[in-house]
C-alpha positions as YAML, in Angstrom:
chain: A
units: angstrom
residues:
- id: 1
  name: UNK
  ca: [100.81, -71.53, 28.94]
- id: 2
  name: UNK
  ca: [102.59, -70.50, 32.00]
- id: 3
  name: UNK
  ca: [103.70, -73.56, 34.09]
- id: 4
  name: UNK
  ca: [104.29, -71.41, 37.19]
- id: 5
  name: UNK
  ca: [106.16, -68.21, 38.51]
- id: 6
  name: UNK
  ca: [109.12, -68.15, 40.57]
- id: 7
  name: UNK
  ca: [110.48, -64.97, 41.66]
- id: 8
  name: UNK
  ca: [109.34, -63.47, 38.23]
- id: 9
  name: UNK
  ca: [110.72, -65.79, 36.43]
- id: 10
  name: UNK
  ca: [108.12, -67.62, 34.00]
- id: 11
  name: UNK
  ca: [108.99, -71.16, 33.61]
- id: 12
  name: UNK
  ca: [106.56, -72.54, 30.79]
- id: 13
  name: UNK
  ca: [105.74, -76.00, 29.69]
- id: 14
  name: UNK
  ca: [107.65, -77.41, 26.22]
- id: 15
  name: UNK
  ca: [105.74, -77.16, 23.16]
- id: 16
  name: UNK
  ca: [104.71, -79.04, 20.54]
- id: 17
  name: UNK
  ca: [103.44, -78.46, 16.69]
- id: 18
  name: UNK
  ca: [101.35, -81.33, 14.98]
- id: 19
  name: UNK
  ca: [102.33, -81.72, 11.16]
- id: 20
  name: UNK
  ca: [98.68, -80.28, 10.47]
- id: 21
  name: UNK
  ca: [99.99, -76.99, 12.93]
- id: 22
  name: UNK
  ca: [103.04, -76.75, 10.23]
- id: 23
  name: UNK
  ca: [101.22, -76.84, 7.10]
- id: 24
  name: UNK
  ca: [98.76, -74.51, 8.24]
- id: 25
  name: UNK
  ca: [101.48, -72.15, 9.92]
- id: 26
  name: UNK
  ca: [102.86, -72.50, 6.00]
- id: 27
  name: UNK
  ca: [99.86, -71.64, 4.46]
- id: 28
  name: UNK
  ca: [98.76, -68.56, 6.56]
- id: 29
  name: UNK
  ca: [102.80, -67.85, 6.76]
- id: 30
  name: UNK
  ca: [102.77, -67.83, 10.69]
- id: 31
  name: UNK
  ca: [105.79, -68.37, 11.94]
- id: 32
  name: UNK
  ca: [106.85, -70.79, 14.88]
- id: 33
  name: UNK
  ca: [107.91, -67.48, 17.10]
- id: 34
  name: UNK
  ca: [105.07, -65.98, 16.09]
- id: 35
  name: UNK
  ca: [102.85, -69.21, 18.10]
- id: 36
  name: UNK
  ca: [104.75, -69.20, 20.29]
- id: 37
  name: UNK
  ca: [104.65, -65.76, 20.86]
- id: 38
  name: UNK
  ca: [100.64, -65.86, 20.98]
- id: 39
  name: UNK
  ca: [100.81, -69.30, 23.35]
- id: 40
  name: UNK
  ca: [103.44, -67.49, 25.88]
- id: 41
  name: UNK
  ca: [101.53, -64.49, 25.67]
- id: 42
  name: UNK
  ca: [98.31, -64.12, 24.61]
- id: 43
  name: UNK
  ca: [95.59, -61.45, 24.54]
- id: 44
  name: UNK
  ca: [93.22, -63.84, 25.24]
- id: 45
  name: UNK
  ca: [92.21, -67.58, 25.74]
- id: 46
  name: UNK
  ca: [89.01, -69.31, 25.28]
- id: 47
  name: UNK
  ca: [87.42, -72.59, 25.50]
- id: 48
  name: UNK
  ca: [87.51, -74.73, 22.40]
- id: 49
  name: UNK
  ca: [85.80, -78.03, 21.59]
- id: 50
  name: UNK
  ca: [87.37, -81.38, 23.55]
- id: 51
  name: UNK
  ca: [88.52, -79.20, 26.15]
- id: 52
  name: UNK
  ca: [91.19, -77.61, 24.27]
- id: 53
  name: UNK
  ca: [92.22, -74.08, 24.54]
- id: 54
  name: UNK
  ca: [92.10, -71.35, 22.16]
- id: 55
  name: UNK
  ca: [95.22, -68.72, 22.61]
- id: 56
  name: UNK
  ca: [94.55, -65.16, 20.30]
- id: 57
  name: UNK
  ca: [97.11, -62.95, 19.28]
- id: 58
  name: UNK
  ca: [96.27, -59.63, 17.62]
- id: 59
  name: UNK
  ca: [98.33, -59.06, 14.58]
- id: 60
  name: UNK
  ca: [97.22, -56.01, 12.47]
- id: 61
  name: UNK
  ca: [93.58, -56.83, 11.00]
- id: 62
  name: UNK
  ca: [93.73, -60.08, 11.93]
- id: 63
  name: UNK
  ca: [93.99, -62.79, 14.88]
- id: 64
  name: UNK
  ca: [96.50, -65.73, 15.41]
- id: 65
  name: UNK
  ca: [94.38, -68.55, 16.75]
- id: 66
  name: UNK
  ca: [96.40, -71.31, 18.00]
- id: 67
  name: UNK
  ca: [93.89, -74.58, 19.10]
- id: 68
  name: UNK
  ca: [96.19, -76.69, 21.58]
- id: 69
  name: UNK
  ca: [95.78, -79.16, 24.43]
- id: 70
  name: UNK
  ca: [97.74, -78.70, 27.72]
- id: 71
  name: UNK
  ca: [98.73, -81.77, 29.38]
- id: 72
  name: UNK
  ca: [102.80, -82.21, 30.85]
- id: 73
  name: UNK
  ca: [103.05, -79.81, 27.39]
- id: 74
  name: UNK
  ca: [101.21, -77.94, 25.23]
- id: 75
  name: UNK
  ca: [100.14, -79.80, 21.86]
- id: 76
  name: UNK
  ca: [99.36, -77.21, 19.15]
- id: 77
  name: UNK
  ca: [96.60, -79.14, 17.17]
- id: 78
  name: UNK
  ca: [96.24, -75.84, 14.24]
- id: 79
  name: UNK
  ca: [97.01, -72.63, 13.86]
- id: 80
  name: UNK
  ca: [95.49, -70.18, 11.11]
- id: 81
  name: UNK
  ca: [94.26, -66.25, 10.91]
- id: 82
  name: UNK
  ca: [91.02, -64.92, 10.84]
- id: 83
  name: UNK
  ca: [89.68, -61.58, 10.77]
- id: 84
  name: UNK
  ca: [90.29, -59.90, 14.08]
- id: 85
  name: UNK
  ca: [86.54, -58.07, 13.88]
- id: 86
  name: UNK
  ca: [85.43, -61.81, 13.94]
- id: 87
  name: UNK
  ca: [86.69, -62.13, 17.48]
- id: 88
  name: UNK
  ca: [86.62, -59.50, 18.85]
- id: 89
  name: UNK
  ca: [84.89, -58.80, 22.48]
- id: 90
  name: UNK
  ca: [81.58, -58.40, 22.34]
- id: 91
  name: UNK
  ca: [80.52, -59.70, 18.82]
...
C-alpha cells in the first residue's frame, strides 16, 4: 500500500510474492502486474485473519483478492479469484 505522498508523487513500499502467491497467481493465471495493480490500487481493503490485509480488484465477473502482511514491505501470502457477487458491498 501507499508508503506516503509527496507532492503527488506516491512512493510505495517493495513487494514481495511467497512461492504459494506464484503458484496460485499460475493457477488462476493472475499476473504479477495484475497484483500489483490491485495492491497499488485497490477498490477496496479489508481485514483478514492475523492481521493481514485483504486488497480487491474488480476484474470482469470476478475479484482479485490478494491476502498480504505490511511490515517495512508488503508480503503477498496468496492470491486467487472469486466471484465478484461474493464480495460485493452489502452481501
Amino acid at each position: 500500500m501507499r508508503l506516503t505522498c509527496v507532492h503527488d508523487v506516491k512512493v510505495f513500499k517493495p513487494i514481495r510474492l511467497t512461492v504459494h502467491a506464484r503458484l496460485r497467481m499460475m493457477r488462476y493465471q493472475i499476473s504479477e502486474e495484475e497484483v500489483v495493480e490491485c495492491l497499488r490500487n485497490p477498490d477496496r481493503v479489508v481485514g483478514g485473519y492475523k492481521g493481514r490485509k485483504i486488497a480487491h480488484k474488480i476484474k470482469d465477473k470476478y475479484v482479485i483478492r490478494a491476502i498480504y502482511e505490511e511490515n517495512e514491505l508488503i508480503t503477498v501470502v496468496t492470491v486467487y479469484l472469486a466471484w465478484k457477487s461474493r464480495y460485493e458491498r452489502g452481501t
